[in-house]
N, C-alpha and C positions, 0 to 999 in steps of 0.2 A: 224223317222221323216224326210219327206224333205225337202231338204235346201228352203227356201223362193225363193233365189234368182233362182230358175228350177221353180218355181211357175209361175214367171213374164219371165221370157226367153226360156220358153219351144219351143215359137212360135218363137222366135229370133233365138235362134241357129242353127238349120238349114237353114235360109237365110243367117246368117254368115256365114257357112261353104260352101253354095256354092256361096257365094258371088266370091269367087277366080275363081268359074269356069266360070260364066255368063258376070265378071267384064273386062275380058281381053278384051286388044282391039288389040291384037295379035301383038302390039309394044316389041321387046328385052329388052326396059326400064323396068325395073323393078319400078322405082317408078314413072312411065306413068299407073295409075289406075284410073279408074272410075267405081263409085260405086252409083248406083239408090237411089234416093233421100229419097223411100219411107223406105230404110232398119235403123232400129233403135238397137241402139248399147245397149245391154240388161244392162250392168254395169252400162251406166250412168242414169239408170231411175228406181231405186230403188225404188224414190218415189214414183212411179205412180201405188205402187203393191195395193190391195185394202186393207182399212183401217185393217176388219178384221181378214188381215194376219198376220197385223205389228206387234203384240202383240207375236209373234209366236217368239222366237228366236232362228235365226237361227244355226247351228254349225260354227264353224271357222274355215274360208277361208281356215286359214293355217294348220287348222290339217288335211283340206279333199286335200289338195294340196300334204302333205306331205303322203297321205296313197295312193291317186294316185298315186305319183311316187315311192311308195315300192310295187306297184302292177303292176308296168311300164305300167301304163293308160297314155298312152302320152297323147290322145286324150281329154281323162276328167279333165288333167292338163293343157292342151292349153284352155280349155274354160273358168277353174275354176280363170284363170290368167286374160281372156278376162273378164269376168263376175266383176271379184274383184280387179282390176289392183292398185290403189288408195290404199286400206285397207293392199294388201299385201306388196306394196313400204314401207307403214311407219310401219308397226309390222313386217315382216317377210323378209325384203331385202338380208337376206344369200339366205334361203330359196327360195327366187323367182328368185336369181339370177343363182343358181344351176336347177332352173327348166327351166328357159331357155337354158340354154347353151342345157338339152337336147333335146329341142325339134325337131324334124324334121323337114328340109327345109320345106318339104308341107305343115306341120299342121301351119307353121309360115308364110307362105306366100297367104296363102289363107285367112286369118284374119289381117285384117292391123294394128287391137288394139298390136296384137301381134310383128307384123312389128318393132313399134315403141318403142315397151316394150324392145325388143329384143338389138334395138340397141342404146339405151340411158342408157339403167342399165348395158350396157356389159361395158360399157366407162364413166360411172357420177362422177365414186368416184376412187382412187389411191386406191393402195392393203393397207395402213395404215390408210384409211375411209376419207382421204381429199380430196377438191372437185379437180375434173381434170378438169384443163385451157384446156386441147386438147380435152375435149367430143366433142363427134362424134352430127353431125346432123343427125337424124332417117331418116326422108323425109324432102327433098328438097322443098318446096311451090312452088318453081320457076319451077318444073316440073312434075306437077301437077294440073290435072280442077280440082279445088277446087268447082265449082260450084256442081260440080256431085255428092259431096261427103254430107253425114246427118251431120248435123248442129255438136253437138258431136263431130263428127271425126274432122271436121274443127279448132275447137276449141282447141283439144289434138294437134292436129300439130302445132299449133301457138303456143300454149305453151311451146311444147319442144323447138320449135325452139326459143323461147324466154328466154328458161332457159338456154341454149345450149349458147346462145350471152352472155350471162350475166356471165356463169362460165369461160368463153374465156376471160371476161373483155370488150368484143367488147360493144360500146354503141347504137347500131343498136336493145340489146335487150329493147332501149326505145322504139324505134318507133313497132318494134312487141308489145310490152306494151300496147300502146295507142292502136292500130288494134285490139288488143284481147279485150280489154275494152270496145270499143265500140261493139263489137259483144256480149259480155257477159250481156249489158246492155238491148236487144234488147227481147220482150217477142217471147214465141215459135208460132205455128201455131195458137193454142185454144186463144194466147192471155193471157198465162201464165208465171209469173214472180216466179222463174228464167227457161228459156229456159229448162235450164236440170240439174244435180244434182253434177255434177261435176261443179257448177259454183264457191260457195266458195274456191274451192280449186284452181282455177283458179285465183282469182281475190287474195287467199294470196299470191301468186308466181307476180302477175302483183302490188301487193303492195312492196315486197321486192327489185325485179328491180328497183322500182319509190323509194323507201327507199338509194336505194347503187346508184342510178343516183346525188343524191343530194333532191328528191322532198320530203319533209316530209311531208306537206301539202298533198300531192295528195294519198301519201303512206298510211297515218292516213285514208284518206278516204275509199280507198279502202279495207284496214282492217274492216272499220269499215261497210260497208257494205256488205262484205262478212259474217260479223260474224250475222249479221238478215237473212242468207238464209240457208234454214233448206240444213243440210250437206248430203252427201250420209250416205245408213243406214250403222252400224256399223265403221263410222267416225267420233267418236268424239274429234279426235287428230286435224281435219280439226278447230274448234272450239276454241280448247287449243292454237293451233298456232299461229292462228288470234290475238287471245288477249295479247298473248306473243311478237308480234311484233308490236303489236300497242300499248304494253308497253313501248317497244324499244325505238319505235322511240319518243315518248311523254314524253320519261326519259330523252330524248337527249336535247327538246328542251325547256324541263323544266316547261313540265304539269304535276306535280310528282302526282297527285290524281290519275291517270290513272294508274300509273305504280304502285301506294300503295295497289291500290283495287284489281291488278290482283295480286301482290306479295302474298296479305293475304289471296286469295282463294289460291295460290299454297301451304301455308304454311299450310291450314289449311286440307285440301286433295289431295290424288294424283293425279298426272295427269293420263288421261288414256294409257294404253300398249303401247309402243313405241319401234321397235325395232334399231339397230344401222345398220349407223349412225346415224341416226336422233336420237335417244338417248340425243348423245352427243351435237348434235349441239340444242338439246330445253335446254339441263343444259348449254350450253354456251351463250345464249341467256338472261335466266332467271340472270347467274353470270354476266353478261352487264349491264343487266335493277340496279342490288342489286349495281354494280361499280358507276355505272353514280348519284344512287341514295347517295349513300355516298360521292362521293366525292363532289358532292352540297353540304350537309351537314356538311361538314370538319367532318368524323363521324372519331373515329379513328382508327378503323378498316379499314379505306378506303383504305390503301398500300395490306393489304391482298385478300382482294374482287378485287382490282387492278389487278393484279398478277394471282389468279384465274380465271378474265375475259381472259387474255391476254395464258394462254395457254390454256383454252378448248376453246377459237375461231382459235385457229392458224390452219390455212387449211382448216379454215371454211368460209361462205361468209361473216358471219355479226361480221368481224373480225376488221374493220374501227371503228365501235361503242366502241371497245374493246381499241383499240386505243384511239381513243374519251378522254374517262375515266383517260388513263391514260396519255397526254398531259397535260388535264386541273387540273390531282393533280398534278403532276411536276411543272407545271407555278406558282399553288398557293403558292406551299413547295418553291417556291425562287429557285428550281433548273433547272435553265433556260438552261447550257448546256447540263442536261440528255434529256431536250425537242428536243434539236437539234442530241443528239447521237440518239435518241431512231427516228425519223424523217428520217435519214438517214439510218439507218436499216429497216423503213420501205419502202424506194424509194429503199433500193438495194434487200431488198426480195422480195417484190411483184412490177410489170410491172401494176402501178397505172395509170389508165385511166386520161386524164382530163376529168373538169367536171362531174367528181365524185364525192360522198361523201367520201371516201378516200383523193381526193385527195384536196377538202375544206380543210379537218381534218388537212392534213400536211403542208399546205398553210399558215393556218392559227397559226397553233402551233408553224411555224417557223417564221412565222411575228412578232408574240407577245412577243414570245422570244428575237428577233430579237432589237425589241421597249424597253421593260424593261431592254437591255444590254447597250442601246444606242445608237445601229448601227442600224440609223434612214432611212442612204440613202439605205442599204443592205433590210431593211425590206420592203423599195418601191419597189424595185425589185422583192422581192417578191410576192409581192401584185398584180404586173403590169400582172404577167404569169395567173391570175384567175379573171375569171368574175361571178359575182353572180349569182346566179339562183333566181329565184321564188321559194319561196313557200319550199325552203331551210332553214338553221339553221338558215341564215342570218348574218352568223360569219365574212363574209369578209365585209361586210358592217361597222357591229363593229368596227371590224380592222381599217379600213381605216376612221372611226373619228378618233380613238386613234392617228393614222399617225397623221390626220390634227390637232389636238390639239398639239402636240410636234413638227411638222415643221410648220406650218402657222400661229398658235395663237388661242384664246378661241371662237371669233367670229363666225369664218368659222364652226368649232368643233361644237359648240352650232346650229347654223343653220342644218348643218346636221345629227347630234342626234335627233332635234327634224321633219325631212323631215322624220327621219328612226320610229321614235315611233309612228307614225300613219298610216305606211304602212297597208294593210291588211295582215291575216296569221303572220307576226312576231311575233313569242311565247316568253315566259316570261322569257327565258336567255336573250336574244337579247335584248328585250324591256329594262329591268333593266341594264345592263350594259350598253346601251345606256345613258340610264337616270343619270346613276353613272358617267359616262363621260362630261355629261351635264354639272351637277355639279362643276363638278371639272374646267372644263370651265367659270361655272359663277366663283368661288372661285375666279380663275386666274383674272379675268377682273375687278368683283367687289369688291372683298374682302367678300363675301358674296350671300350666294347661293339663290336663289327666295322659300322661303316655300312653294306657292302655287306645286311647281312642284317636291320636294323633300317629302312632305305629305304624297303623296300614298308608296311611296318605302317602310318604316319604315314594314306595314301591310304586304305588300304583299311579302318580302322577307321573314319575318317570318312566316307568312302563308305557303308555299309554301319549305323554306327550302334551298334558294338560296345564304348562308352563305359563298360560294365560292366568289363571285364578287364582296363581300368588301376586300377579300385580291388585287383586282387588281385596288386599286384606293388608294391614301394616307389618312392616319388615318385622317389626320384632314378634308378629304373631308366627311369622315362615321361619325364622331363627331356631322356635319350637318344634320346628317339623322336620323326623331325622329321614334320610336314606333316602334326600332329592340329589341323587347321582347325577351327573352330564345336567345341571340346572345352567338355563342358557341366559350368559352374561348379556343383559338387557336392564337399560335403566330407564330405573324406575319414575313417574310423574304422578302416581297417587299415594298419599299421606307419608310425604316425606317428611313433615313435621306434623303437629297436632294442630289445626285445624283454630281460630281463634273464632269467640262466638261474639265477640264487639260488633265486628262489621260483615258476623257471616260471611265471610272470603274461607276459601277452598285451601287448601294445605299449596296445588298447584297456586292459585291465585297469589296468596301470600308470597311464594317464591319468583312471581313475574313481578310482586310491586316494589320488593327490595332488589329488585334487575333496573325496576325505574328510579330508580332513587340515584343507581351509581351513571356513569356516561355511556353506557353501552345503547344505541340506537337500538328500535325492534329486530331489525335482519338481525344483527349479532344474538339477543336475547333469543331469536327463534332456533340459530344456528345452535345456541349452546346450550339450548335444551331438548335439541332433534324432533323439532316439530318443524308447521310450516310458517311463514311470515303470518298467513289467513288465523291460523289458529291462537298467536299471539296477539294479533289484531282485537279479535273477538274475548280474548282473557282479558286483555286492557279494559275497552269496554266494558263488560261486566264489573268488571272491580270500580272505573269511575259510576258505574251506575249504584252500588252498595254503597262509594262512599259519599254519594251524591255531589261529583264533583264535572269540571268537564275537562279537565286537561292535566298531563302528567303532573307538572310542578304542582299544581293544586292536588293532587292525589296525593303528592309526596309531603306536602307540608299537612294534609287530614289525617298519614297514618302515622305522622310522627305526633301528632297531636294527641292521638287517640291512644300510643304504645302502641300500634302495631312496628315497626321497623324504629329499629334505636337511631337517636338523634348522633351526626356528627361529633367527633369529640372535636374541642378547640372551636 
C-alpha cells in the first residue's frame, strides 16, 4: 500500500528538492533564501488529498522513517520528516531527533522545513527532557524576504520563533503571538478557512504564550478556536492538547465545567500515542488541571494532587499553574510562611519574567500572605512592582481591594469590588472573592451585609465548587452567605479570632502561641491543627521574631506581659 501522504506530494517533492537549487540568490548567508511563492509545502496540506483517499490508512510516519534509516535512505528520511514533521515531533521525538543529526548538510539545506527541524529539535529540550531557556533560533525573520516565501513556511518560522522567545522567557514571544494570529486568521488563496493545516497547531502554541504572558481570556480563545479546525491527518494529539489547555487555563480561573468535561473524557479513554517528552508534559498538565480542581474544592486529597502537579511540571513551561495550585492550598491551610518559602524558591529557580503569569502567581501569593500576616505596608510594595493585565486572572486586582479594605476602610474596598465585578472577561475566582470582600466591607461599615448582593454567591460557589474563598474571609462574613449547600466540612486556619495589632501576630499565630504556653510539644500542636511539624516550625519562629524573643518560655512570659494570652490563674 502507499503512503497517502506520496499520493498528495508526489508533484511536491521534487519542487522541494530543487527548491535549494533555483532558490539561491548566490548570497554566503545562509539564511538569505527566497523561495517562489507558487511552491506548496506537501506536510502542511494533508487536507486537501481527495476525499476518497482519506479512508485509506496510511502506515506510520515513524516506522517508514525508522526502516529508512536501517536502510540508510537519507534521502526518503529527509522527506518522510519534511512530509510529517508535526506527527513525528509529538510521537517519535528520539526517533526524529536521531534522524536528523544524520542527515546530510545537502539533503538539509536544500529543504527549509528541514532547516528548521534541524535546528530547533537539535537545542528544545536538556538531555533530562526539560525545556532549554538557551534554544537556538532555526531562522532569523530579520534576514529573510518573508514575502518570497509560501504562506506555510512563513507561518512555521514565526512560530518557532515564537516558541524559541517563550522558552528564553523573552516576552517578545507576545508580540510574534499576536503576528502569527493574525496571519493564521486570514483565509488561503480559494478563500479557505483554515489557510493550511498546520493551523491548529499553531494557534495551541500562540494560545500557551498568551496563557504564560498573563492573557487567559485571549489564551481560552485561541484554544478554543483552534480546537474547530479540522487538525493535520494523523494528529489527533493536536486535538487532545488543545482541550487540555484550555482546561488549564479555565481550571485556573475557575470555569471548573470545562476542566470537569475534558477530565472525564480523559478518564474515561486514552489519549492518543504520545511520545516523550511531550508524554510527560500532557500528564503534567492534566496533574494541574486535577490540582487546581481540588484545591477549589478543599478536596482532601489536594496536598497529593499538589505535589504531583509540582514535580511532573518542573522543567516544564506550564509549571506557573503548578505553582498556582499549590500557593492558593498553603494560603487557605493558614500556612502563610511556606507561601513565602515556597515564592522564594520560585524567584531563585527560575529567571521570572515580569508581566507574566508566573510572575502574577508570585506577586500575588506573596501579597496575600503578606496581608493575612499583617505586614500591610510590605504587602504594598508588593503589589506596587505589578500591573494588571487584561483579560488575566485578575488576582492583583483582588489583592489590592483586600489592601484597601485593611489600610483605608470598607468604603474605598466596597467601591472598588464592585468597579472590579463588572469588568468584562473576569472569571468566577475573581468575581466571588471580590464579592466576598465586598461583603466583609459592608459587615465592617454596616454591621450587616446588603442580601441583594450576597444572594447569588450562596448558588454559585456551590455550583461551581469554589469552597477555597470562604477560607480567606472571616466565618462570620460566610455565616452571611445563604444557599452554600454540600459546603465542605474543612477547618479553618484563617482569622479564627481577630487578629491583635500589639505584636502584629496573625489570628493563626496567636493560636500556635497559646499552644506554647500549655505542655503540648510542636508534633502534637502541628497534629492538632492539621498542618505539618515544618509549618509549625516556621509560625514559631515568626512569632519569637515579632516578639523579639528566642525561645518558647521566653515568648510565653513576652505575651503574657503584653496581654496577648491570659496569665495562669493561681
Amino acid at each position: 500500500m502507499r503512503d497517502l501522504s506520496e499520493d498528495v506530494c508526489d508533484a511536491a517533492v521534487p519542487d522541494i528538492v530543487s527548491l535549494g537549487r533555483r532558490a539561491r540568490t548566490g548570497s554566503s548567508d545562509a539564511d538569505t533564501l527566497h523561495f517562489a511563492p507558487s511552491i506548496r509545502l506537501c506536510w502542511l496540506d494533508l487536507e486537501r488529498a481527495p476525499s476518497s483517499a482519506m479512508s485509506i490508512a496510511p502506515p506510520d510516519p515513524g516506522d517508514l522513517l525508522a526502516a529508512a534509516l536501517e536502510r540508510d535512505d537519507l534521502s526518503t528520511a529527509g522527506q518522510l520528516i519534511s512530509q510529517h514533521l508535526w506527527q513525528l515531533m509529538q510521537k517519535d521525538w528520539g526517533l526524529l531527533s536521531k534522524a536528523l543529526v544524520r542527515l546530510p548538510d545537502d539533503i538539509v539545506e536544500r529543504d527549509p522545513v528541514l532547516r528548521i527541524a534541524k535546528e530547533f529539535v537539535g537545542s528544545a529540550f536538556l538531555p533530562g527532557g526539560a525545556m532549554n531557556p538557551a534554544v537556538q533560533l532555526a531562522v532569523d525573520p530579520r534576514r529573510i524576504d518573508l514575502k518570497s516565501l509560501p504562506d506555510p513556511l512563513v507561518d512555521l518560522i514565526l512560530s518557532q520563533e515564537m516558541v524559541a522567545h517563550r522558552m528564553r522567557g523573552d516576552l517578545d514571544a507576545v508580540k510574534v503571538a499576536r503576528r502569527l494570529r493574525q496571519r493564521l486568521d486570514r483565509p488561503d488563496e480559494q478563500g479557505r478557512r483554515p489557510a493550511h493545516a498546520a493551523v491548529p497547531m499553531h494557534l495551541l502554541h500562540v494560545g500557551i504564550t498568551e496563557a504564560l504572558a498573563g492573557d487567559c481570556r485571549q489564551a481560552i480563545g485561541d484554544f478554543s478556536k483552534g480546537r474547530m479546525l479540522p487538525h493535520p491527518d494523523g494528529l489527533p494529539v493536536i486535538d487532545w492538547d488543545l482541550d487540555l489547555k484550555r482546561a488549564l487555563v479555565s481550571a485556573a480561573i475557575g470555569q471548573h465545567s470545562e476542566a470537569d468535561r475534558v477530565l472525564a473524557v480523559a478518564a474515561a479513554e486514552e489519549g492518543p500515542e504520545v511520545g516523550e517528552p511531550f508524554a510527560t508534559f500532557i500528564r503534567g498538565t492534566v496533574a494541574a488541571i486535577r490540582a487546581l480542581l481540588a484545591v477549589d474544592r478543599l478536596d482532601p486529597d489536594a496536598p497529593e494532587l499538589v505535589q504531583e502537579a509540582l514535580e511532573l511540571n518542573d522543567g516544564a513551561e506550564m509549571w506557573p499553574f503548578a505553582l498556582l495550585a499549590s500557593t492558593r492550598w498553603m494560603t487557605a491551610t493558614g500556612d502563610l510562611v511556606g507561601v513565602l518559602d515556597a515564592i522564594d524558591k520560585a524567584e531563585t529557580l527560575e529567571q521570572i519574567p515580569a508581566a507574566s503569569l508566573a510572575f502574577e502567581v508570585a506577586t500575588v501569593a506573596r501579597a496575600k500572605a503578606l496581608m493575612l500576616l499583617g505586614e500591610l505596608a510590605a504587602a504594598a510594595r508588593v503589589l506596587d512592582q505589578v500591573d494588571e493585565r487584561p483579560g488575566g486572572l485578575f488576582a492583583i486586582a483582588v489583592a489590592r481591594i483586600r489592601l484597601t479594605l485593611l489600610e483605608e476602610g470598607p468604603e474605598p474596598a466596597i467601591a472598588a469590588a464592585r468597579r472590579l465585578v463588572v469588568r468584562r472577561g473576569v472569571g468566577p475566582t475573581a468575581r466571588v472573592e471580590a464579592l466576598l470582600l465586598e461583603a466583609w466591607a459592608q459587615k465592617a461599615l454596616l454591621g450587616a451585609v446588603e442580601p441583594t448582593r450576597v444572594a447569588p454567591l450562596g448558588p454559585v460557589i456551590a455550583r461551581k465548587g469554589l469552597w477555597r474563598l470562604l477560607q480567606l474571609v472571616p466565618e462570620h462574613v460566610v455565616d452571611d452567605v445563604p444557599g452554600l449547600v454540600g459546603r465542605a466540612d474543612f477547618p479553618r486556619q484563617l482569622f479564627l479570632t481577630e487578629p491583635s495589632i500589639g505584636a502584629g501576630l496573625s489570628a493563626v499565630e496567636l493560636e500556635v502561641l497559646e499552644a506554647l504556653a500549655g505542655p503540648a510539644t510542636l508534633a502534637e500542636i502541628a497534629k492538632s491543627r492539621f498542618v505539618s511539624l515544618n509549618t509549625v516550625k516556621t509560625q514559631v519562629a515568626s512569632i519569637y521574631r515579632r516578639l523579639g524573643v528566642h525561645g518558647r518560655r521566653a515568648a510565653v512570659s513576652e505575651a503574657m506581659r503584653r496581654g496577648l494570652i491570659a496569665r495562669p490563674r493561681g
